[in-house]
Phi, psi and omega in degrees: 000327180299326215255319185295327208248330160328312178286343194281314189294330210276310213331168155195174206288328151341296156300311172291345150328286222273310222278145203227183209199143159302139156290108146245172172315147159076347189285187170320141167309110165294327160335286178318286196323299189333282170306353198243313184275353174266323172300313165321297178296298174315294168331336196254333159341282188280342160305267221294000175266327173271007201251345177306301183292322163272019178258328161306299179319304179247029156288336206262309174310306170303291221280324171305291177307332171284329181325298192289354171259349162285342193271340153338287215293291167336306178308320175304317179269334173311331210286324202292297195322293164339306173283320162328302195284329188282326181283271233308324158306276165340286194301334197251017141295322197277313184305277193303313161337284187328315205278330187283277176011286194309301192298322162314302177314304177300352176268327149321292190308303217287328196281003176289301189297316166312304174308327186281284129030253196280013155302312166303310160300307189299332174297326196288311170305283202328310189287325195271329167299298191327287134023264177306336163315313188276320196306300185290331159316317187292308203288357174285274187336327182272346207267312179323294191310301186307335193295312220261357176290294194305310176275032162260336182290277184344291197302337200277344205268339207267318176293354207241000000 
């Protein structure tokens, strides 16, 4: 029984073409058999043709689906890749934010200090204008005062 269905599977519409059956008496329409075997070998015909095609169909699938996992697998790696760069982008964003910061702070400060600095000069001039002020005020007060002595002297010399 095992060796009838090995042979069932090997068949092809040939062999049913070709097989051929003894006449007995009483036996079968050869006519009938005939037409039943031609119609079969068609039937096994359009089997073996679609099972061609669908063996193609996931032959076609199978070669699609690796396509799509390789170009996937690209996608995947490009996508990696990116992300990779952007952090790496990010960081040395961050690093230079940090570093422009520091240097601003630090230009603050100095300009800070500078700014107190000549605040300080400028107080100092100031406190030194006063300083010369009253000096020169005093010595106008003495030149006025002698001027005005001396010409009280004249008028007195002049009267006399």
């Amino acid at each position: 029984m095992e060796q009838h269905s090995r042979e069932a599977r090997r068949i092809t519409s040939e062999d049913i073409l070709r097989k051929s059956f003894p006449s007995r008496f009483r036996g079968v329409s050869r006519k009938k058999v005939l037409e039943f075997l031609d119609m079969t070998s068609l039937a096994l015909q359009n089997a073996l043709a679609e099972n061609m095609d669908l063996k193609e169909q996931l032959r076609s699938s199978a070669d699609t689906l690796k396509e799509r996992k390789e170009d996937s697998k690209s996608v995947i790696d490009e996508l990696s890749a990116s992300i990779q760069e952007a952090k790496h982008m990010r960081s040395e964003a961050l690093s230079r934010a940090i570093r422009i910061i520091a240097e601003a702070e630090e230009k603050v400060e100095r300009i800070t200090a500078n700014a107190q600095m000549e605040s300080i000069k400028v107080h100092e001039d100031i406190d030194q204008a006063r300083i010369l002020r009253l000096h020169f005020q005093k010595e106008l007060d003495m030149l006025v005062g002698n001027h005005l002595e001396m010409l009280e002297r004249v008028m007195a010399g002049k009267s006399e």
